[in-house]
DSSP file (Angstrom, degrees, kcal/mol; ACC not computed):
  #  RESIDUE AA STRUCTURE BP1 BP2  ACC     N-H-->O    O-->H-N    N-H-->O    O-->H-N    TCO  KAPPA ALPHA  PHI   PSI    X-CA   Y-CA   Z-CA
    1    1 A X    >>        0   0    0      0, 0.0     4,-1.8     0, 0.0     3,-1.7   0.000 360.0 360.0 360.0 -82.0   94.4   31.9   32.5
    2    2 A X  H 3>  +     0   0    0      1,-0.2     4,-0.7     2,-0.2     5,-0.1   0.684 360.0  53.4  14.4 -73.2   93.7   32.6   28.6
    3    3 A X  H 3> S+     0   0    0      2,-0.2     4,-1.4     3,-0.2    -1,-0.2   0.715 112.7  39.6 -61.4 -36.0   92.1   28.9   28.5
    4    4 A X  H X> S+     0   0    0     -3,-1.7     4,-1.9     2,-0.2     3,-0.9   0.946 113.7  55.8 -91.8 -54.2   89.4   29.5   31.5
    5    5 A X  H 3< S+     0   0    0     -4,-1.8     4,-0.5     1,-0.3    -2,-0.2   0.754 110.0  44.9 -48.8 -26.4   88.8   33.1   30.2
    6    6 A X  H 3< S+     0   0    0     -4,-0.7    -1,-0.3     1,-0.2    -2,-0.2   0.599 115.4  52.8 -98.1 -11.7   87.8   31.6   26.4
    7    7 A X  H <X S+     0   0    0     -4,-1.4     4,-1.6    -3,-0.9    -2,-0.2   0.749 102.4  51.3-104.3   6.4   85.7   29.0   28.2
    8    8 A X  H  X S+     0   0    0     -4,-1.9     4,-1.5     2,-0.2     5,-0.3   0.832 117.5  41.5 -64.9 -38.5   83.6   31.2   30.4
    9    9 A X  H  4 S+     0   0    0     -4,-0.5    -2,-0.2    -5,-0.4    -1,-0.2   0.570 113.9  55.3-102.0  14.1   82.7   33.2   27.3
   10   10 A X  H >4 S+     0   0    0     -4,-0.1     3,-0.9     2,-0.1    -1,-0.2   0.921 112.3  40.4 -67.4 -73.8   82.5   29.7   25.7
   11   11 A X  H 3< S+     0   0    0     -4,-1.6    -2,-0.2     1,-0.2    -3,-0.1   0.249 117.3  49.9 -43.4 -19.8   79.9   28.6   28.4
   12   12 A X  T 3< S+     0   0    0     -4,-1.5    -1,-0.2     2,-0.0    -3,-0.1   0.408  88.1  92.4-109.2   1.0   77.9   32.3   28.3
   13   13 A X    <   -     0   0    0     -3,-0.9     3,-0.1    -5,-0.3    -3,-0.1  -0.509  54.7-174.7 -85.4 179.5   77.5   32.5   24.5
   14   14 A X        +     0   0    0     -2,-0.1    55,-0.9     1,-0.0     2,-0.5   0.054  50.7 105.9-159.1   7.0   74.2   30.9   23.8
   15   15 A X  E     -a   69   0A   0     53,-0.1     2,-0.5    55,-0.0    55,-0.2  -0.984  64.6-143.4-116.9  93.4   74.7   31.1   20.0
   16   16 A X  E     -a   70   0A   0     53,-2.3    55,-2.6    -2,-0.5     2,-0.9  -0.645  17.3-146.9 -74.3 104.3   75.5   27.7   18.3
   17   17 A X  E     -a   71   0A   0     -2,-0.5     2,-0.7    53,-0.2    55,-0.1  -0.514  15.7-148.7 -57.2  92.3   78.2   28.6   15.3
   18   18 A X        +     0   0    0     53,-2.5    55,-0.4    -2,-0.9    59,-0.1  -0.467  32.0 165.7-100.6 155.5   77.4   26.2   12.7
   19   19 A X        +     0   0    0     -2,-0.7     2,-0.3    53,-0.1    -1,-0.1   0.649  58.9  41.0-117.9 -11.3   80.1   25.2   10.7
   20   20 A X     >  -     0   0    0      1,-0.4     4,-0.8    57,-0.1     5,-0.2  -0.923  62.8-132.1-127.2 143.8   78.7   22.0    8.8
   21   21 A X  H >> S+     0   0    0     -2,-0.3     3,-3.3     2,-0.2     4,-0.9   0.916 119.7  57.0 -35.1 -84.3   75.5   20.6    7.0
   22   22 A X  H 3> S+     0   0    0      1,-0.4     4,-3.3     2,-0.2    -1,-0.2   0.633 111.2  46.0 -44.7 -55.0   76.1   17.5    9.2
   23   23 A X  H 3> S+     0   0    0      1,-0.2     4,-0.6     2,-0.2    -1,-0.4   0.658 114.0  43.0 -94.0  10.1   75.9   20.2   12.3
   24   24 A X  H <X S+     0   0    0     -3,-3.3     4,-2.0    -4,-0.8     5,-0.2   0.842 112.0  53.1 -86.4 -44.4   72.7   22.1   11.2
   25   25 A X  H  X S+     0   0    0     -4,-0.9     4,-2.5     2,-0.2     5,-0.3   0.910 110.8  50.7 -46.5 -59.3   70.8   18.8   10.2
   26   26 A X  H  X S+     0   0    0     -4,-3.3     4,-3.4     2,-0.2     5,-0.4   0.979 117.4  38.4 -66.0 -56.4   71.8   17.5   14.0
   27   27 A X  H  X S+     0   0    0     -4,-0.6     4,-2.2     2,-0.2    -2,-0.2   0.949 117.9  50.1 -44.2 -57.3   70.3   21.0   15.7
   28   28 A X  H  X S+     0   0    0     -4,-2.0     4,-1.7     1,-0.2    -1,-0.2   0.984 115.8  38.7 -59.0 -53.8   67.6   21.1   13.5
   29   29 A X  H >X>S+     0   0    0     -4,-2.5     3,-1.2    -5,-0.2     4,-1.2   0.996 117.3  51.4 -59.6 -62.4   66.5   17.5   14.1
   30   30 A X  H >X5S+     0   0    0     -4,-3.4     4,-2.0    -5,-0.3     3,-0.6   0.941 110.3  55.1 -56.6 -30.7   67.4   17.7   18.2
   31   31 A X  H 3<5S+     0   0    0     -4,-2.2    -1,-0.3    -5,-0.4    -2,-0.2   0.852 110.0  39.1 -66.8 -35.0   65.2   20.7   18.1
   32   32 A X  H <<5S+     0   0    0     -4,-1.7    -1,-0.2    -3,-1.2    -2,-0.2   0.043 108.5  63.2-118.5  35.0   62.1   19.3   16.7
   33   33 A X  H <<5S+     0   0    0     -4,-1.2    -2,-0.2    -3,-0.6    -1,-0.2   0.520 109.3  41.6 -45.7 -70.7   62.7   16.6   18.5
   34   34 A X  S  <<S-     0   0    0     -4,-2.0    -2,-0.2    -5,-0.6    -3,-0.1   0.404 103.2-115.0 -92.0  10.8   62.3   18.8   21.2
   35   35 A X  S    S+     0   0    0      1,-0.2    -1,-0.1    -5,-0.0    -3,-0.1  -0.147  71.5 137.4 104.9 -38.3   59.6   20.9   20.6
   36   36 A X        -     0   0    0     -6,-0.3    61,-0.2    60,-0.1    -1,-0.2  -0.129  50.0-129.6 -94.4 143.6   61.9   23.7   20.6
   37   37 A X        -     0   0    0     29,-0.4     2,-0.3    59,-0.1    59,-0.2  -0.545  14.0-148.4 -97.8 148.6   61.9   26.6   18.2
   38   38 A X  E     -B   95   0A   0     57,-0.9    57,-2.3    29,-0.2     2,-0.5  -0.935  10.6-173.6-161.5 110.6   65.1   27.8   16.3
   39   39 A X  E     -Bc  94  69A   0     29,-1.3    31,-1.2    55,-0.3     2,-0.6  -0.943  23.7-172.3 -99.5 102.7   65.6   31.5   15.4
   40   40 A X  E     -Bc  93  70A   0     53,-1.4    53,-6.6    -2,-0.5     2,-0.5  -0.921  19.3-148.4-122.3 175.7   69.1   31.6   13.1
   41   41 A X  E     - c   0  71A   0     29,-2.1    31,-1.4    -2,-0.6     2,-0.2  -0.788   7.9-148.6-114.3  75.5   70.9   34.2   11.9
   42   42 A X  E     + c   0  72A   0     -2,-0.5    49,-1.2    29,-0.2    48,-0.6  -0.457  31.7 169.3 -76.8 128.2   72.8   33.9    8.3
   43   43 A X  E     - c   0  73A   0     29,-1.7    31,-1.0    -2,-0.2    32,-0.5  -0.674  29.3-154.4-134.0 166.3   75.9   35.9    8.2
   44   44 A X        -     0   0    0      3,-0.3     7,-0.1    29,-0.2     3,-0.1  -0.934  18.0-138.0-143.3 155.5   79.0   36.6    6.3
   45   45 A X  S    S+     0   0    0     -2,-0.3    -1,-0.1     1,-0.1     6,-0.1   0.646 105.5  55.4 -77.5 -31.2   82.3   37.9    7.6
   46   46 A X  S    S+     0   0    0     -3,-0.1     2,-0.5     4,-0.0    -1,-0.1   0.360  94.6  90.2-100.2  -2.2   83.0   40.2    5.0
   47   47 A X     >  -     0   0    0      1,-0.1     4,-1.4    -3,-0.1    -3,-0.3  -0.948  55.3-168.8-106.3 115.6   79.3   41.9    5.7
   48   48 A X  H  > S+     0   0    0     -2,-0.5     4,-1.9     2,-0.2     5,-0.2   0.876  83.5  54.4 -72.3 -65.9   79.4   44.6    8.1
   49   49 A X  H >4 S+     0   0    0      2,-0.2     3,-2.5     1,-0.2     4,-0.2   0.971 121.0  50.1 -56.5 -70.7   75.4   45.5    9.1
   50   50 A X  H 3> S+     0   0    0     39,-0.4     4,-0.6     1,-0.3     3,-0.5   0.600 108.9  40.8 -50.9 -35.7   75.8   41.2    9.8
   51   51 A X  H 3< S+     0   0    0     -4,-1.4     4,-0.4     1,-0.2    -1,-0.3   0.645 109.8  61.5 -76.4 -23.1   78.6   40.9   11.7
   52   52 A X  T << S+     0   0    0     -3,-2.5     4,-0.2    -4,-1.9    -1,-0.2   0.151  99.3  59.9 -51.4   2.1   77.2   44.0   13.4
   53   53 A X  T >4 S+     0   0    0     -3,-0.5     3,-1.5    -4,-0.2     5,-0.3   0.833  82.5  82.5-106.5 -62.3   74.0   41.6   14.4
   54   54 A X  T 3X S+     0   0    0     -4,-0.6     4,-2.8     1,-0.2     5,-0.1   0.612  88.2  49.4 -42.5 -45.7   76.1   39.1   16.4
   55   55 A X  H 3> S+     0   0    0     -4,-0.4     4,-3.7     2,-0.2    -1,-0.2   0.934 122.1  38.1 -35.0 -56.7   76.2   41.3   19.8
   56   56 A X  H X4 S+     0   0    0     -3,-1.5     3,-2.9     2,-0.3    -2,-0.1   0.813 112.8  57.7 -43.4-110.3   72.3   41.6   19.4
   57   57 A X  H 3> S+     0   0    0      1,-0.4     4,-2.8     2,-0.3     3,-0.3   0.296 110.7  39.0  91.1 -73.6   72.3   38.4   18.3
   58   58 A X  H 3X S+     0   0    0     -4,-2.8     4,-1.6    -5,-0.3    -1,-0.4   0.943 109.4  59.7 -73.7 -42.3   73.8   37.2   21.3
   59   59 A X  H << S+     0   0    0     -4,-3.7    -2,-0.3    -3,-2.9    -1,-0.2   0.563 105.3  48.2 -67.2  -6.4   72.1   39.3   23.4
   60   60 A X  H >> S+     0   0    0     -3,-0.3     3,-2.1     2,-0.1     4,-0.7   0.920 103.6  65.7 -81.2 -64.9   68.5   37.8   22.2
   61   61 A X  H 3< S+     0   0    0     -4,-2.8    -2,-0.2     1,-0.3     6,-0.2   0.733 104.7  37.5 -29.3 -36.5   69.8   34.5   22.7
   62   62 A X  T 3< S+     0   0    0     -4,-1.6     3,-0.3     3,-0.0    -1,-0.3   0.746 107.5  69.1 -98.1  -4.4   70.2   34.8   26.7
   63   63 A X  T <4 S+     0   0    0     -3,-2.1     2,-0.7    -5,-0.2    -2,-0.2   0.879 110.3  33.3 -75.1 -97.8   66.8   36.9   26.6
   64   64 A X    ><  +     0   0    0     -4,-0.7     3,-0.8     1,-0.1    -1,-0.2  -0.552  58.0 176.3 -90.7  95.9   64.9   33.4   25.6
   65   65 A X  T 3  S+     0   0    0     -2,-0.7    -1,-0.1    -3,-0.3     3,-0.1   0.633  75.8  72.6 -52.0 -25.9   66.3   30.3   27.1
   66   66 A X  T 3  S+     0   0    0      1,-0.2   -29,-0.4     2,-0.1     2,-0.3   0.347  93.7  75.6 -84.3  -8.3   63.3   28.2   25.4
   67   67 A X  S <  S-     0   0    0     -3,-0.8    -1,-0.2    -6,-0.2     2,-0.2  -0.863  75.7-131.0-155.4 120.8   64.9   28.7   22.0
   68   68 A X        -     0   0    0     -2,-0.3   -29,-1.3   -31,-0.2     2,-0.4  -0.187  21.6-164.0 -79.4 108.3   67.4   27.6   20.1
   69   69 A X  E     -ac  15  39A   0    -55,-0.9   -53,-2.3   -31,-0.2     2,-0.3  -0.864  14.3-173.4-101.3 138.6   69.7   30.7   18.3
   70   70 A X  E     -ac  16  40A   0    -31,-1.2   -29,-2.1    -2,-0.4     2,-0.3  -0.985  13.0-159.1-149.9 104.2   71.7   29.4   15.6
   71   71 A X  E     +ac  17  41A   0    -55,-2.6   -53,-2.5    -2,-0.3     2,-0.3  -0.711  15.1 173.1-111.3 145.1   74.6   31.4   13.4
   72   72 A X  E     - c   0  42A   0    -31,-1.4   -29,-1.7    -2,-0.3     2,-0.7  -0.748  22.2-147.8-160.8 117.6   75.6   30.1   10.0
   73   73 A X  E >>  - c   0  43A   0    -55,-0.4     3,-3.2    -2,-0.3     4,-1.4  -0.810  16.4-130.9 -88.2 131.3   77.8   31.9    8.0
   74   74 A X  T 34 S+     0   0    0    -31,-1.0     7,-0.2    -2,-0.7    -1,-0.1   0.726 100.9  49.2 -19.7 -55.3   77.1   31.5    4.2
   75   75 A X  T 34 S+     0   0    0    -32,-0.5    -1,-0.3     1,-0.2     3,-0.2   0.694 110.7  44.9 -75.2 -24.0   80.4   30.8    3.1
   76   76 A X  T <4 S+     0   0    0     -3,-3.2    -1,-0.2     1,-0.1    -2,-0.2   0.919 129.2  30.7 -93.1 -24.4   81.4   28.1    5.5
   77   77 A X     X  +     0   0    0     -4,-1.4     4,-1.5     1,-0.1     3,-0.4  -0.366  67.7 149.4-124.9  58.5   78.1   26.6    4.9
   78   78 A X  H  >  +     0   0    0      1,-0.2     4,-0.8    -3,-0.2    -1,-0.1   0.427  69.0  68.5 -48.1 -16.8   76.8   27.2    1.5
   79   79 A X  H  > S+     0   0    0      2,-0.2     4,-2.6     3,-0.1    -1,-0.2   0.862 103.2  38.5 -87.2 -71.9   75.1   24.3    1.3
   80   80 A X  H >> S+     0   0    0     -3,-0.4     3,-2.5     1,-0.2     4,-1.1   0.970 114.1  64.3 -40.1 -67.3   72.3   25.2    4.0
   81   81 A X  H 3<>S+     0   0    0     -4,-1.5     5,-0.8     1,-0.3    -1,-0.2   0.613 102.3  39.1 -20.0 -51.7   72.3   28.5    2.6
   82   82 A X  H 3<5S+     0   0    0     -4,-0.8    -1,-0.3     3,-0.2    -2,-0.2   0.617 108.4  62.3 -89.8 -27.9   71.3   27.9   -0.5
   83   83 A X  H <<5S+     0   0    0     -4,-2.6    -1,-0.2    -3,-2.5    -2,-0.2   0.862 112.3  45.4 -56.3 -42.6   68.5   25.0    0.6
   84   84 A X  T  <5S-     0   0    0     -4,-1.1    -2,-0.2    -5,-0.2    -1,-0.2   0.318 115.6-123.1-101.0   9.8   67.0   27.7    2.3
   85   85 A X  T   5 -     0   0    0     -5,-0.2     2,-0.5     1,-0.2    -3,-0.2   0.980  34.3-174.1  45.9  81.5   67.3   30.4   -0.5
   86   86 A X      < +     0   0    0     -5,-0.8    -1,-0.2     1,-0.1     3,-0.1  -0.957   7.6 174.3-104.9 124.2   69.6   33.2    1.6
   87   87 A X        -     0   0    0     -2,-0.5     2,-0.3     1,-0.3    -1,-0.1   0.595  62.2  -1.7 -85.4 -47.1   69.7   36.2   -0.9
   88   88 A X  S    S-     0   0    0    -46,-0.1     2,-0.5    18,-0.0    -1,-0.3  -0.999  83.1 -74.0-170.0 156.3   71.3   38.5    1.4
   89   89 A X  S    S+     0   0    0     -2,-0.3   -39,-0.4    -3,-0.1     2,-0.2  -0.839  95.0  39.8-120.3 143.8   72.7   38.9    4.9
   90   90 A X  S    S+     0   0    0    -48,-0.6    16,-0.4    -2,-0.5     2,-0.2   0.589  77.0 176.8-104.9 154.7   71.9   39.3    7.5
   91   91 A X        -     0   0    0    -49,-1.2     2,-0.3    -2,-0.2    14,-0.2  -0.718  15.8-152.8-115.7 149.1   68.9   36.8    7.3
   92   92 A X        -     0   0    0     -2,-0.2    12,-3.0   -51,-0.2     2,-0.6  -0.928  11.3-168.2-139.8 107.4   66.7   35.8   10.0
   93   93 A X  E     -BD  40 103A   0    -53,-6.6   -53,-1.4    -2,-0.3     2,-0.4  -0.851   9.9-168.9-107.7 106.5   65.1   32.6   10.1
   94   94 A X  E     +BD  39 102A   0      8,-0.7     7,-2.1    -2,-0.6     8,-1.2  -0.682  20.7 166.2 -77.1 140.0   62.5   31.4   12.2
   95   95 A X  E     -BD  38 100A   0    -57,-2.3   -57,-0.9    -2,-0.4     5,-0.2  -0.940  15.8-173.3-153.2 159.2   61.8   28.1   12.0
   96   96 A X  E >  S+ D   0  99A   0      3,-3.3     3,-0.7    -2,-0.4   -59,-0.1  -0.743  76.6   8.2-160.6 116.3   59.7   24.9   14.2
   97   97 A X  T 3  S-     0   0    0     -2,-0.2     3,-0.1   -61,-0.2   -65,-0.1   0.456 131.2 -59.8  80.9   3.7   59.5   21.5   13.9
   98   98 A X  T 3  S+     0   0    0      1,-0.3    -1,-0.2   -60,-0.1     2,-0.1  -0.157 113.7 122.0 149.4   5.8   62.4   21.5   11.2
   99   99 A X  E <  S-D   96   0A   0     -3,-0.7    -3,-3.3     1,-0.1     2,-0.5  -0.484  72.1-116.5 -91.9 158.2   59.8   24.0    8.9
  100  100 A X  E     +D   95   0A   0     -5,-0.2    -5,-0.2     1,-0.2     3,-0.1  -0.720  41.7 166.5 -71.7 109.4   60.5   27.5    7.7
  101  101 A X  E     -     0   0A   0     -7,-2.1    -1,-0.2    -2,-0.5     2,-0.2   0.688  64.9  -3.2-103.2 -80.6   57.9   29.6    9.7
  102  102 A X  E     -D   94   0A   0     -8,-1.2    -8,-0.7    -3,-0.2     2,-0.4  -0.654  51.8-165.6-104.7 148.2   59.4   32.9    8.9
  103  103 A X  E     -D   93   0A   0     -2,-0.2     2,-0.4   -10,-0.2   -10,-0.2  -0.979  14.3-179.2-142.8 151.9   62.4   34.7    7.3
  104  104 A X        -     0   0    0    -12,-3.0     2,-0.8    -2,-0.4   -12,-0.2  -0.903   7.6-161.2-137.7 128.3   63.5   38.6    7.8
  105  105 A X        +     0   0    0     -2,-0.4     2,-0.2   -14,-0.2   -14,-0.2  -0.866  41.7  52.9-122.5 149.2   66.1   40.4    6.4
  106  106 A X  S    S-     0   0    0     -2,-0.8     2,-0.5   -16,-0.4   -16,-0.2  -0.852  82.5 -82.4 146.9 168.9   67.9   43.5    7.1
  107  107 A X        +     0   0    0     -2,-0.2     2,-0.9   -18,-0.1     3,-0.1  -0.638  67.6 138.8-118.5  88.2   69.6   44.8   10.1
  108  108 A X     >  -     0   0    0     -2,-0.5     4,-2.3     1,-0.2     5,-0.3  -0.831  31.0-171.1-116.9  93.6   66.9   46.1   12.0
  109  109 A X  H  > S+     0   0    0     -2,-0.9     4,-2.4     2,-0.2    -1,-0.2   0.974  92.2  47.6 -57.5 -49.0   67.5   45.1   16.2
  110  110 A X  H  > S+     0   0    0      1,-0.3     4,-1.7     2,-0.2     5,-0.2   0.848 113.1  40.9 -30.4 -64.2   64.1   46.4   16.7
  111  111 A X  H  > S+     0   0    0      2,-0.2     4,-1.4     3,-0.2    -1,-0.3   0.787 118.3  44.2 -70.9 -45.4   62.3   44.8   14.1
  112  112 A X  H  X S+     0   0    0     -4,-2.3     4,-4.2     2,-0.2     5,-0.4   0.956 118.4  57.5 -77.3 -47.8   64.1   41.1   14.4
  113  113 A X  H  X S+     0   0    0     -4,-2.4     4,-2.0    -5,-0.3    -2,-0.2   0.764 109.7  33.0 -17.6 -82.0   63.4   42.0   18.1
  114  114 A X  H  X S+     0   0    0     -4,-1.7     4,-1.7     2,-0.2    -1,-0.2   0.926 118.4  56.6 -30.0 -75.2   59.7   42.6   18.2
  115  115 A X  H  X S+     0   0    0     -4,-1.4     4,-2.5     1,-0.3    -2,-0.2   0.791 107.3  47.2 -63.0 -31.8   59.3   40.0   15.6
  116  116 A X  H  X S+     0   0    0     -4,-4.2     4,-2.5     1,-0.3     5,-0.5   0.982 114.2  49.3 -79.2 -54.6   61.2   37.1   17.8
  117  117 A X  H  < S+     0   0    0     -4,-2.0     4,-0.4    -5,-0.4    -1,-0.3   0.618 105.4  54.0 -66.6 -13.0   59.3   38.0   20.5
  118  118 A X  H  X S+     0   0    0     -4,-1.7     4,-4.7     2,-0.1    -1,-0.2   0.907 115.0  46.6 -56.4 -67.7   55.8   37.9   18.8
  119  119 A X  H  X S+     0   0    0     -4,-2.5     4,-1.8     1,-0.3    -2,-0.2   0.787 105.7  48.8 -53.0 -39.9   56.6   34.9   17.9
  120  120 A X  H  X S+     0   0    0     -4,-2.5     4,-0.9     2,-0.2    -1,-0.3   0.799 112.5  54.1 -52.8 -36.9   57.9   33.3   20.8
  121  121 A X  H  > S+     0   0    0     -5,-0.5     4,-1.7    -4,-0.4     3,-0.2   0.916 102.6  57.2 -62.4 -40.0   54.7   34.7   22.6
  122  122 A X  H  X S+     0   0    0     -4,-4.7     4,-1.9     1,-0.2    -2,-0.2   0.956 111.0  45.6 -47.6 -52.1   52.5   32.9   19.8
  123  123 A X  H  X S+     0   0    0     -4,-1.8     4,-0.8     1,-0.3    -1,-0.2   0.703 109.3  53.1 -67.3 -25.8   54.4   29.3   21.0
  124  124 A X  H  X S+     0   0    0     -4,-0.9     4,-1.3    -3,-0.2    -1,-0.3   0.801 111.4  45.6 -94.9 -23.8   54.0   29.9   24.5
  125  125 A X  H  < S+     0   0    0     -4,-1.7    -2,-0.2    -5,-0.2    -1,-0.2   0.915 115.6  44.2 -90.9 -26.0   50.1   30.5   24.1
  126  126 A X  H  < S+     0   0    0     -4,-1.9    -2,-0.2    -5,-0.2    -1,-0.2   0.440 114.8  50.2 -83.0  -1.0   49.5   27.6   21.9
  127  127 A X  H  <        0   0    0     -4,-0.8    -1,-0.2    -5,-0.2    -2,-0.2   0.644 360.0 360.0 -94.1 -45.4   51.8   25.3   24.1
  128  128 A X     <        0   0    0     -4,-1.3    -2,-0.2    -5,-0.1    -3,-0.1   0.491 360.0 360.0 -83.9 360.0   49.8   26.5   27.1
């Protein structure tokens, strides 16, 4: 029962963990590929206000199907990090077409909130 319970909440997360270059490079590419625009969220375990993000986090993700949410914690993937000059966590990146549109930091649900949803509005009127 164990096994079917971690893959329902496998199957409802909506928040790609990425754990490699190799698997940020493939999302990033399949995404502007696809048009579709890629809000992540750089996090650290040992950081409290981030790890404090992920509920939120998750809960933005199933609010916009149309866009790709993305987790990367620093430490397993220093590499990214560091391309993309992460200072401090939590980080918020918006990003389209494999470019850096936006970055926020801090742990403000409102404010990442608002801001994702500006943006996403922007895409949906210039798409339509």
């Amino acid at each position: 029962m164990d096994s079917q319970v971690q893959e329902t909440q496998a199957i409802k997360s909506r928040v790609i963990k990425v754990d490699s270059v190799e698997t940020w490079d493939l999302y990033v590419t399949q995404a502007t590929n696809q048009g579709c625009p890629i809000v992540a969220h750089f996090t650290a375990s040992w950081c409290m206000p981030s790890v404090a993000m992920n509920p939120f986090f998750e809960e933005l993700a199933s609010s916009y199907s149309d866009v790709l949410f993305l987790a990367v914690d620093v430490d397993d993937v220093k590499e990214v990090a560091t391309r993309l000059e992460i200072k401090a966590m939590p980080t918020f990146l918006l990003m389209r077409e494999g470019a850096l549109v936006d970055k926020l930091v801090g742990a403000n649900p409102e404010e990442i909130r608002k801001w994702i949803e500006g943006y996403v509005q922007s895409i949906r009127v210039s798409v339509a």
